[in-house]
C-alpha positions in Angstrom: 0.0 0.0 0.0 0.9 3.4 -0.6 0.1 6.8 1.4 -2.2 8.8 -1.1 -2.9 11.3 1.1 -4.5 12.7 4.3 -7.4 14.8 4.4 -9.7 16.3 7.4 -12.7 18.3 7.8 -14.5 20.5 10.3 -17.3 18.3 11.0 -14.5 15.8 11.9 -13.9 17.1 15.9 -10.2 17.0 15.0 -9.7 13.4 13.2 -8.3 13.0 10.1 -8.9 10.4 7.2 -5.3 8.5 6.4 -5.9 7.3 2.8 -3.9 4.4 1.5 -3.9 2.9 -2.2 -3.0 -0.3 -3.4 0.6 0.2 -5.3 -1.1 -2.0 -8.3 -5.0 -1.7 -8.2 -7.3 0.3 -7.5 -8.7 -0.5 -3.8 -8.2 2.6 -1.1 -8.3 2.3 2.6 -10.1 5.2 4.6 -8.6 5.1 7.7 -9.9 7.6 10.6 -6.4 8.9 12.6 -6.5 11.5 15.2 -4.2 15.2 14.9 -1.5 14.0 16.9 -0.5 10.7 14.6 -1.8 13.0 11.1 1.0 15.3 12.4 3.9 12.7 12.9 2.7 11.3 9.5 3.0 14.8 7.5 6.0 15.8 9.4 7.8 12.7 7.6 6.0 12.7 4.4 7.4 16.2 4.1 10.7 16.0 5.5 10.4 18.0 8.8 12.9 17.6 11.4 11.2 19.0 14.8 14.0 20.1 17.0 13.9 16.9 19.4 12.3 13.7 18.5 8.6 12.8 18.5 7.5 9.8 20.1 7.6 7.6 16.6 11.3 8.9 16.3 11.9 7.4 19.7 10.2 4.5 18.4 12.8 3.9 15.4 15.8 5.0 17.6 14.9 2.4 20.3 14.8 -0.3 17.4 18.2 0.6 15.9 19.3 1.2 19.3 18.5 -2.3 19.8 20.2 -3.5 17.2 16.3 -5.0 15.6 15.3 -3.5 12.0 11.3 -3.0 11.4 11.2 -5.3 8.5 7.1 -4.2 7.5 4.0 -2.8 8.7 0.7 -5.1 8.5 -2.8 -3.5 9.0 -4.1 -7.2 9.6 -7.6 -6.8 11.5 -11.1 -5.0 11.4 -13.1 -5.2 14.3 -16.3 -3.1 15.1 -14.8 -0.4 13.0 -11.2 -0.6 14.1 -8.5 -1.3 12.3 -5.7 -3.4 14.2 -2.1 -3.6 12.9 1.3 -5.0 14.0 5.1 -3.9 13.6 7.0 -7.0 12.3 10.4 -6.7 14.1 13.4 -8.8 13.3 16.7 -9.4 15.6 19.2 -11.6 15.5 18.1 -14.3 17.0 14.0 -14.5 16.2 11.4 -12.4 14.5 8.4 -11.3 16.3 5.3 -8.8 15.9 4.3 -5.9 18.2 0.8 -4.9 18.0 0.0 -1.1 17.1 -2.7 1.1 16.3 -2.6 1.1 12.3 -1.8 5.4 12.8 1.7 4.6 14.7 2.5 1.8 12.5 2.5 3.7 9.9 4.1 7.0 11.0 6.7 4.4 12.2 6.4 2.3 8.8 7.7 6.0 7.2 10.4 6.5 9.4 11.9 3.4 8.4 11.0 3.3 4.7 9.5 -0.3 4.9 6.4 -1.3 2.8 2.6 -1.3 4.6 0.6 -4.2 3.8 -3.1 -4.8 4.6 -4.7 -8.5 5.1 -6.8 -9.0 1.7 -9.7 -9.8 4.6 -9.7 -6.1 5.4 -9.2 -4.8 2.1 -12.4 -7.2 1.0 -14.4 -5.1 3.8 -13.1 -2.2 4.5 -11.7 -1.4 1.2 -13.2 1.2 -1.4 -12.9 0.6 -5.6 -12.0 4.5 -6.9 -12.4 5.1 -10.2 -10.4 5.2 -13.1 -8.3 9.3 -13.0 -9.6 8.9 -16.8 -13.2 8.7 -15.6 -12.9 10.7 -12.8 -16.0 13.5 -12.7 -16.6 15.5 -9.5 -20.3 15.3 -8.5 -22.3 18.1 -7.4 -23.1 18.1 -3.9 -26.6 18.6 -4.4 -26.7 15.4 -6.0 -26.4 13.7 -3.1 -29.1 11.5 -1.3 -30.8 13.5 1.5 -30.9 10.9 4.4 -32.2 13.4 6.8 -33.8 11.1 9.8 -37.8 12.6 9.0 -37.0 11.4 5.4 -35.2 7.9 6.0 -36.2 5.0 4.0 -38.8 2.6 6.0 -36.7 -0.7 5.2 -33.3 -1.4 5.9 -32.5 -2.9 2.0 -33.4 1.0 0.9 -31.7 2.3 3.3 -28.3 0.3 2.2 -29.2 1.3 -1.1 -29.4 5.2 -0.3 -26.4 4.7 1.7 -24.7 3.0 -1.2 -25.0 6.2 -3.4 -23.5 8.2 -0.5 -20.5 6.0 -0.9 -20.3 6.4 -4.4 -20.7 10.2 -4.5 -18.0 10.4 -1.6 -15.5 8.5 -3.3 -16.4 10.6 -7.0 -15.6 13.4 -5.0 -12.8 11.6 -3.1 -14.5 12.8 0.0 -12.4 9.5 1.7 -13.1 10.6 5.0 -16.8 10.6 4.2 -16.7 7.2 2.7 -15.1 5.8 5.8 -18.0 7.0 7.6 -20.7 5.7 5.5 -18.5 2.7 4.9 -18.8 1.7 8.5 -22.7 2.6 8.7 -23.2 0.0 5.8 -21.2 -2.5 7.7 -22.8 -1.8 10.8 -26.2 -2.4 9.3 -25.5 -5.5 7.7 -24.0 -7.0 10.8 -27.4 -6.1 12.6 -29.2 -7.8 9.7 
């Protein structure tokens, strides 16, 4: 996987949606961060050095320290709407995997230049199809299905439907953070089904 971007909004309450792409397809993971791991992501994406090291720096400087190298980054879990990963660690003697929140492992995953790689399980649930760049058209906003709660749909298969459409017109407008959202309420309702 590679990091296409992160994005926020001010509806979010400060959380930020990490967006990850598959290096050869075209599956993208929403995933919701908060400021503090969107900031230690940026800073490294963009080359910033703060003036003494944040606690992912610590994080690689313990594992050199140690004389270990992060070999890769596995987002390998989805429960109830949260992603689980685990750092894959190598020493001399054995091999062995440190469970992380998928934000860390990933601003750590940076730091170390190793590869992030997500179970095909949670790509097949979680993921999200974008579109070709070639068919790429932003929709209008006003397009978009009113779901407001005095105008829901009475059964749950329209409402899935309805919320389908949302996801569509999120990703069209590669509104990911959006997506994520709606993503979860579709999962949420068919688990309830």
């Amino acid at each position: 996987m590679e990091i296409l971007g992160l994005s926020s909004s001010p509806s979010s309450g400060g959380a930020f949606a990490l967006v990850l792409s598959e290096a050869d397809g075209n599956l993208r993971l929403p995933i919701i961060i908060g400021a503090f791991e969107a900031q230690a992501i940026a800073l490294e994406l963009e080359h910033i050095r703060p003036p003494r090291p944040m606690t992912h720096d610590l994080i690689k400087n313990i594992i050199v320290q140690s004389n270990a190298e992060l070999k890769e980054v596995v987002i390998n879990d989805l429960r109830e709407s949260t992603f689980f990963a685990k750092l894959v660690i190598k020493t001399e003697l054995t091999e062995f995997d440190v469970d992380a929140r998928p934000s860390d492992a990933i601003a750590i995953a940076i730091r170390f230049g190793v590869p992030v790689y997500v179970s095909s399980h949670v790509l097949k649930e979680a993921g999200i199809v974008a579109e070709s760049e070639a068919s790429k058209t932003p929709v209008p906003v006003e397009d978009e299905v009113n779901l407001e709660p005095e105008k829901r749909p009475v059964t749950m298969e329209d409402r899935l439907i309805n919320l389908t459409k949302n996801l569509d017109l999120a990703i069209a407008n590669e509104d990911y953070e959006k997506a994520a959202r709606i993503r979860d309420e579709i999962n949420q309702l068919k688990g309830s089904a």
